[in-house]
Each structure stands twice: as structure tokens, then as C-alpha cells.
N, C-alpha and C positions, 0 to 999 in steps of 0.2 A: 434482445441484448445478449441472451449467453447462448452459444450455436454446441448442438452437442457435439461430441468429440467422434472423432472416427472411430471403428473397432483395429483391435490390436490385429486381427488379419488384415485390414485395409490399410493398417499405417507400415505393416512389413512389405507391402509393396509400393508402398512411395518411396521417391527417392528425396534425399538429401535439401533441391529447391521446394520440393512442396511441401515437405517438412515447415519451411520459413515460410511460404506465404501462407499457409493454414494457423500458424504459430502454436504449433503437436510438438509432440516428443522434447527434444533439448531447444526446441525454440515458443515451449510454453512461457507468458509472460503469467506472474504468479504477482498477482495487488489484490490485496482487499482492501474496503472502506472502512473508516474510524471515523465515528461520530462520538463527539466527551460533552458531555450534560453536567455543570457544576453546581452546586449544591444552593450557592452565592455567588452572587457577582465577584468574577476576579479582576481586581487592579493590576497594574503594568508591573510593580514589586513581586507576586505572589503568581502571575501569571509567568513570568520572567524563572523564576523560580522552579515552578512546576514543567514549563516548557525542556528545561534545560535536563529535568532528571527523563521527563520522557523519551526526546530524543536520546540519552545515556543509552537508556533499557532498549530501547529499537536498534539502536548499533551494536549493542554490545551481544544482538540476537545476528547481526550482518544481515541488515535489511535497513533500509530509509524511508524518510517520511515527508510529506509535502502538501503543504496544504490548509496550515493549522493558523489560525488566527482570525481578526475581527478586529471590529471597532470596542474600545471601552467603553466600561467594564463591559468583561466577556461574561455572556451565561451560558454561551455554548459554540462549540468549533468543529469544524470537520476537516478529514484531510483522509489521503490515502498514504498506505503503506507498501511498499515494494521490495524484492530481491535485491539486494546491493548490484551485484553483479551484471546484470542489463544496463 
């Protein structure tokens, strides 16, 4: 799953396309996983709720979120988090 990176001498001699198909340097994609474990069961009110400041706090870092939800009541959700900017 995670390939290790090239060394800083091996990536000063790529160019620009291999950059992009290795996804190094400025065409690093940067996600990590979010998994939320709730203490109780959440309803659609208090889910809605909570949903809504999360995503606040994630934007308001200029990064997005995807992923999050389930069937009722929620006792736990996962999703991943990204770079705004890709």
C-alpha cells in the first residue's frame, strides 16, 4: 500500500512528467483516514449537528472531507480527509 519515496538525489534528476506519474514532489497527494467512534448512538438532529461543525474545522484548516456517514443511528463513521487544492 505505501511505496517508499525516492531519495532527494533521485528525485533532482527527474523531470517534471515523472514527477506526476510517481505523485513526488509538488504532485504529492496528501489524505489521511478518519475514523469517529461515538460514545452513543447519534440521531439524524445531533448527527446533522456535529456533521456540520466538523466540516467548519476541516475547511476552515483548507482541506476537505469525504466519506462520512451511515445508516441510523450512527455509532461510528469513517471518511477521508484531503488537500483542498487537488
Amino acid at each position: 500500500m505505501f511505496q517508499q519515496l525516492p531519495s532527494v538525489r533521485k528525485l533532482a534528476r527527474m523531470n517534471r512528467r515523472q514527477h506526476k506519474k510517481l505523485r513526488v514532489g509538488g504532485f504529492q497527494e496528501l489524505v489521511f483516514e478518519v475514523r469517529i467512534r461515538f460514545h452513543q448512538p447519534m440521531e439524524e438532529t445531533r448527527l446533522g449537528i456535529f456533521l456540520d461543525d466538523f466540516i467548519e474545522l476541516i475547511e476552515s484548516r483548507r482541506l476537505v472531507v469525504g466519506g462520512l456517514g451511515g445508516s441510523l443511528p450512527l455509532l461510528a463513521t469513517d471518511g477521508i480527509v484531503s488537500t483542498l487544492k487537488r
